[in-house]
SEKOL-880071 format. One record per atom (N, C-alpha, C): x, y, z. Coordinates in steps of 0.001 Angstrom, whole numbers, plus 524288, in hexadecimal, padded with zeros to 5 digits. Example, Ala and Ser with C-alpha at 12.3 -4.5 7.8 and 13.67 -1.06 7.14 Angstrom:
833867E9C681E78;8300C7EE6C81E78;833907F31C81E78;832327F73681BA8;835667FBDC81BE4;832648001E81EBE;
! end
This chain:
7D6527B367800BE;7DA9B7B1E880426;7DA2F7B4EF80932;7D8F17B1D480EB2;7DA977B4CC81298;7DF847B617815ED;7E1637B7AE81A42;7E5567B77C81B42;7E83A7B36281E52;7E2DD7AFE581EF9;7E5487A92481FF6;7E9207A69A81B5F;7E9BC7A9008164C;7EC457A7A7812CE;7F1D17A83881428;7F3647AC518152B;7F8A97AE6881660;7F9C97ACB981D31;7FCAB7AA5B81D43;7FE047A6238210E;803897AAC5823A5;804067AA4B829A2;809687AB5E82B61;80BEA7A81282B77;811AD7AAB9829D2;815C87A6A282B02;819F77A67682EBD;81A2B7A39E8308B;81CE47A36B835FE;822E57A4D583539;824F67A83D8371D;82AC57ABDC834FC;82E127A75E835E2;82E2A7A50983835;831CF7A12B83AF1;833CB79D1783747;82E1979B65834F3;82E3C796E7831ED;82EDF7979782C09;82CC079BD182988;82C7579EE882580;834207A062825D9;836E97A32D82776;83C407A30C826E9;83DED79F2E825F6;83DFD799AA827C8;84075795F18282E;83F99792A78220D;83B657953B81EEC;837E9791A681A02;83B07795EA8178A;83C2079A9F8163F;83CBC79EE3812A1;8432A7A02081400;8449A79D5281034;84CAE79FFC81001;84C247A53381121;850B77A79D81387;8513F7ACFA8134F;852CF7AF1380D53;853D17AD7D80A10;855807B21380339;84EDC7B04E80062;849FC7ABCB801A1;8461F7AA7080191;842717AFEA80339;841687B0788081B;83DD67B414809ED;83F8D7B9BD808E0;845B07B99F807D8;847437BFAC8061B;844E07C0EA80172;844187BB397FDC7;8446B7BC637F954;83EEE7BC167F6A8;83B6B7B9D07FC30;836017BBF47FA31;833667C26C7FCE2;8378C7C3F8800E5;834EB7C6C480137;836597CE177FD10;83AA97CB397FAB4;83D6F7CEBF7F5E8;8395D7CDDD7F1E9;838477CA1F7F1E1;833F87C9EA7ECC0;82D907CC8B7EF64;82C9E7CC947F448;826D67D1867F3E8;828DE7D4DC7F404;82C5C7D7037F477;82DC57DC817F5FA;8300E7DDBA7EF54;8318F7D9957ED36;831E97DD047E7FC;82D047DCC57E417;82AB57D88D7E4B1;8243F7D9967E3A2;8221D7DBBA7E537;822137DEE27E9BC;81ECF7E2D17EB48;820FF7E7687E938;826327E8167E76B;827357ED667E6DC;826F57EE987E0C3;827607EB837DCE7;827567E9417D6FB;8201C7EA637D588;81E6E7E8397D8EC;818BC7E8577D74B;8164C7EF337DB26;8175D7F2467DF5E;816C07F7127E024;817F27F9EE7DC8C;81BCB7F9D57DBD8;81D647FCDE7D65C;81ABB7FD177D303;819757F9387D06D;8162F7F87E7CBBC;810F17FBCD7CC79;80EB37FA167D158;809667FC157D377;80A588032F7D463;80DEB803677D519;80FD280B357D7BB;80FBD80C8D7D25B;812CC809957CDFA;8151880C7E7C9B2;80EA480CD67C771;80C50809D77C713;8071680BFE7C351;804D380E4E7C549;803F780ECD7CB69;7FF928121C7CD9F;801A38180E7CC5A;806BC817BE7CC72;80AE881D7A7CCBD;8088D81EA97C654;808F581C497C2C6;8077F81DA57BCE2;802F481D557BCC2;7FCDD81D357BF4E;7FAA581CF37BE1C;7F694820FB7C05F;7F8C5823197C5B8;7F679827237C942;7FA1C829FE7CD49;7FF7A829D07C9D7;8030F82D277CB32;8046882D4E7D2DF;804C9829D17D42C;803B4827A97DAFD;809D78258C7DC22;80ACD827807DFBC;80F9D824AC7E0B0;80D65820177E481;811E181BB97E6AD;80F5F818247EB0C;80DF281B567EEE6;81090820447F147;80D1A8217D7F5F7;80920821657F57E;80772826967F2A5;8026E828EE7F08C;80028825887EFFA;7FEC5822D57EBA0;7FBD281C207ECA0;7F95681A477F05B;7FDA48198E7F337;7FC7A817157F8FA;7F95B819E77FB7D;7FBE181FD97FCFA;7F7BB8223D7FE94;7F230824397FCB0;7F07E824C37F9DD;7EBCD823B97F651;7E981821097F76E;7EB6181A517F6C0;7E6B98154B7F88A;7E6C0815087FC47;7EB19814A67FF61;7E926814138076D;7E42B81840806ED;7E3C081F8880448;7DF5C821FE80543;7DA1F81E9C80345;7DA7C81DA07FE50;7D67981D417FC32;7D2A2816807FF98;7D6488157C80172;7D40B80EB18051D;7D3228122780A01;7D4858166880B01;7D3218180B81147;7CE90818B381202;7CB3F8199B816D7;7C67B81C0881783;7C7A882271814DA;7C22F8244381391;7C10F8291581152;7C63782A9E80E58;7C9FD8283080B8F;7CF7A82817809BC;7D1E982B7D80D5B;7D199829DB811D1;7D62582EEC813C5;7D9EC82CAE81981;7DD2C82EA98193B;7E1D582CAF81DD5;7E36D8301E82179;7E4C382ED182605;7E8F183387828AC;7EE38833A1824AB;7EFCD836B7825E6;7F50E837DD8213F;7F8128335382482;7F9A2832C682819;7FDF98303F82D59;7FD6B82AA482C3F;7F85A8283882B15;7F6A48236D82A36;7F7198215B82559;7F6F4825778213D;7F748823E081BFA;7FB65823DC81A43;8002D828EA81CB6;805F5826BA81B4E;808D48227C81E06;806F782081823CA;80AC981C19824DD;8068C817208217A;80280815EF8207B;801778121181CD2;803AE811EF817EE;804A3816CF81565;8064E815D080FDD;80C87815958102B;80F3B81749815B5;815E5814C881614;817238191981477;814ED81EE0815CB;8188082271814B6;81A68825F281967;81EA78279B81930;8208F82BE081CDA;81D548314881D33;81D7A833AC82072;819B1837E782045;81B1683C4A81D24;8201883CEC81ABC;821328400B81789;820FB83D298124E;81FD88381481087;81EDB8368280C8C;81A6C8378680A9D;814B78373381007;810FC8370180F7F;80ED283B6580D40;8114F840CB80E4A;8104A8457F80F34;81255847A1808C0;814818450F806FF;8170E84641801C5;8140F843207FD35;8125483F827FE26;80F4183C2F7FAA2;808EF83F0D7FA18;8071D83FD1800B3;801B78409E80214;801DF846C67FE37;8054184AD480113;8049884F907FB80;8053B84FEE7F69A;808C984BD67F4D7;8076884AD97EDD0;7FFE28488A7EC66;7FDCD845117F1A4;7F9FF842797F23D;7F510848457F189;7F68484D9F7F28F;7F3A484F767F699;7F374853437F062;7F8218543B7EE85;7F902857AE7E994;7F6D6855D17E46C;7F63E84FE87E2F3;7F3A684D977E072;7ECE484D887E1DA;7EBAD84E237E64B;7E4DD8515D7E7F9;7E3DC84A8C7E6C8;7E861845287E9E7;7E5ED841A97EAB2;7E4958405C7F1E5;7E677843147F3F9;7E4D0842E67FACD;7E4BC84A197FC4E;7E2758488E80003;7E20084DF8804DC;7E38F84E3180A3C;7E6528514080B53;7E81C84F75812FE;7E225852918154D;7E10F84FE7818F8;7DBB2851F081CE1;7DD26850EA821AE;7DD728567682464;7DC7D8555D82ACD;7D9598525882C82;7DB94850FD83212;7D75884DDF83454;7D4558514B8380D;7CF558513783823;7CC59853DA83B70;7CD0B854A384066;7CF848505384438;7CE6584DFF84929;7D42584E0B848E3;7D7B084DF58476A;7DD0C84D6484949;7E1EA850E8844D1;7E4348553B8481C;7E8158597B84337;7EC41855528417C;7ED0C85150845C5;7F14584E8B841BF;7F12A84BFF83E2F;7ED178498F83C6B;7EB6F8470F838CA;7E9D5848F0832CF;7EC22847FA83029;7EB258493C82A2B;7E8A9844EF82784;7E4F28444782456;7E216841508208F;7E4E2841E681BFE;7E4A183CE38173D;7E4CD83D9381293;7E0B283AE481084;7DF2783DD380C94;7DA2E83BF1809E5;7D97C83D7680524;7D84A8392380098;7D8B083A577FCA1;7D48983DE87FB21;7D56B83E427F750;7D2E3842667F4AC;7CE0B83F3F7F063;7CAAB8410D7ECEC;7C7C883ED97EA30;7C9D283D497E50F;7CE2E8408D7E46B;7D39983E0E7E013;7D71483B207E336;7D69A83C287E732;7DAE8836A47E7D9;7D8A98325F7E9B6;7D2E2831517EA7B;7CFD082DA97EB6F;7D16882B547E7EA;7CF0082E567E251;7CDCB82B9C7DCA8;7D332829237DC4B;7D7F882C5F7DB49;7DBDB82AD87DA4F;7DEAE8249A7DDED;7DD0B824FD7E261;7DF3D81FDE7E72B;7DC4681A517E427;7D62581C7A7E382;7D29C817FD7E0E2;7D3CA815B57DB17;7D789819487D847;7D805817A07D3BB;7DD528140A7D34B;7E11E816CB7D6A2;7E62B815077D770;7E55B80FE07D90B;7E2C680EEF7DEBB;7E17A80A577E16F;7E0E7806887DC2B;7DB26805EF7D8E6;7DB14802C87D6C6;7DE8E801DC7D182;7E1DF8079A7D0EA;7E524805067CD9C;7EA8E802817D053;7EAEE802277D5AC;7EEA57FF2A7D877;7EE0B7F9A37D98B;7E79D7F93A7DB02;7E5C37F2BC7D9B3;7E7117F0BE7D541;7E6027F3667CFC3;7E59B7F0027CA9B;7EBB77EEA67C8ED;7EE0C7F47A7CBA0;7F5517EFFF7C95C;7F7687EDC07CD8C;7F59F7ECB07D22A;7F5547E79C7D775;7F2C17E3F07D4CE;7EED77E3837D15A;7ED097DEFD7CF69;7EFE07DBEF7CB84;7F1B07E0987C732;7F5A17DC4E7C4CF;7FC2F7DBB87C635;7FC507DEF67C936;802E77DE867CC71;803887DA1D7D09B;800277DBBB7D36C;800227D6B87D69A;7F9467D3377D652;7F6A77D3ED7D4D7;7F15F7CF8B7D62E;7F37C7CB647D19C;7F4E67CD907CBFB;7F6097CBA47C8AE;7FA667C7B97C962;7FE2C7C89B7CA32;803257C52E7CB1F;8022A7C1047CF34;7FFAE7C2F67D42C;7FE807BE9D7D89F;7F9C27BD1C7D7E6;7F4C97BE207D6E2;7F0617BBDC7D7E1;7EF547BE2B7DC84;7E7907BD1E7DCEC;7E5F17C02A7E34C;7E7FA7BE327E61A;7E8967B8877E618;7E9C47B6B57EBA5;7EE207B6257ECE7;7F3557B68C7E9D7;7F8FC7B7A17EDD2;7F9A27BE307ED7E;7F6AF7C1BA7EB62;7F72A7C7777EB9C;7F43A7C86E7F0C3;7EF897C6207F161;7ED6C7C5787F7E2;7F1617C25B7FA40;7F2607BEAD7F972;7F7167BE7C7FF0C;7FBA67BED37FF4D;7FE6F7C3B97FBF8;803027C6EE7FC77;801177CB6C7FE80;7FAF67CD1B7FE70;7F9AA7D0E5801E6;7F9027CF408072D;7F7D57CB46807B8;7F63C7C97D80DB2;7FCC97C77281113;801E27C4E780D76;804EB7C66380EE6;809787CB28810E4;8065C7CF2B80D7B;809DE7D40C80E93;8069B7D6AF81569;801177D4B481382;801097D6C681881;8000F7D48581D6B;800E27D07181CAB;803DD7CCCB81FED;80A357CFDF82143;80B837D0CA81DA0;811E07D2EC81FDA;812837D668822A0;80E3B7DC9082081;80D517DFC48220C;80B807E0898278C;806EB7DBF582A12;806327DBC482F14;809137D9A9831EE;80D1F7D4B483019;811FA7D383833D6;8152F7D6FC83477;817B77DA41830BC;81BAE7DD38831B3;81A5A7E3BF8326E;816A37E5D48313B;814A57EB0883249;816CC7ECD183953;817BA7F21A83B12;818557F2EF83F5E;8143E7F4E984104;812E77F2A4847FB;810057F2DA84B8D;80E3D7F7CB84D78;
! end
């Protein structure tokens, strides 16, 4: 499926087809499917490698990075945390000997995080145990091809409505 599949819809005309208690009431239903099925996905990863969603998060953004490593500044506004969230998660991260903060050579303001060779292992194991219950949470229930284009709609949403 490419992204010629997923068609725009013209706001104008799209209101006028979709009642207003209609579009409320589909968009109550992703938002409670998305939050019904996170859960599910947080609660096993949490029982299975003791990770909260931050931690998680921060882990795989490392482990998909080049050489796994981030500016600290870049990796907390991607993962949606405040800088005192970041800073509280990243030292449980740092006490578990699954990341390291590293200066940057060329610039004092800049801090690196970078996993560690346990928290490599650990991001790589998590990861694919985050695919296999995405496979039967959601690949299972939808099939590839409306699970591909509920991904290609979200980010579809994400690039209309994201700020500039």
């Amino acid at each position: 499926m490419g992204t010629e599949d997923i068609t725009a819809v013209d706001p104008n005309t799209a209101s006028q087809e979709a009642g207003d208690d209609e579009i409320v009431t589909w968009w109550g239903l992703v938002i409670e499917g998305y939050h019904v099925t996170q859960e599910r996905l947080m609660s096993e990863i949490n029982e299975r490698f003791g990770l909260t969603p931050g931690a998680f998060d921060i882990l795989v953004r490392l482990v998909r990075s080049p050489e796994c490593r981030m500016p600290m500044t870049k990796l907390a506004r991607e993962a949606a945390l405040s800088s005192g969230g970041f800073t509280k998660v990243a030292d449980r991260l740092v006490a578990a000997d699954l990341i390291r903060r590293e200066p940057c050579d060329t610039d004092r303001r800049v801090t690196y995080v970078t996993l560690t060779d346990h928290g490599r292992v650990t991001a790589e194991t998590a990861k694919s145990a985050c695919a296999e219950i995405l496979r039967r949470t959601v690949l299972g229930p939808l099939g590839p091809e409306t699970s591909e284009q509920l991904a290609m709609a979200m980010r579809t949403l994400r690039t209309a409505n994201a700020d500039e």
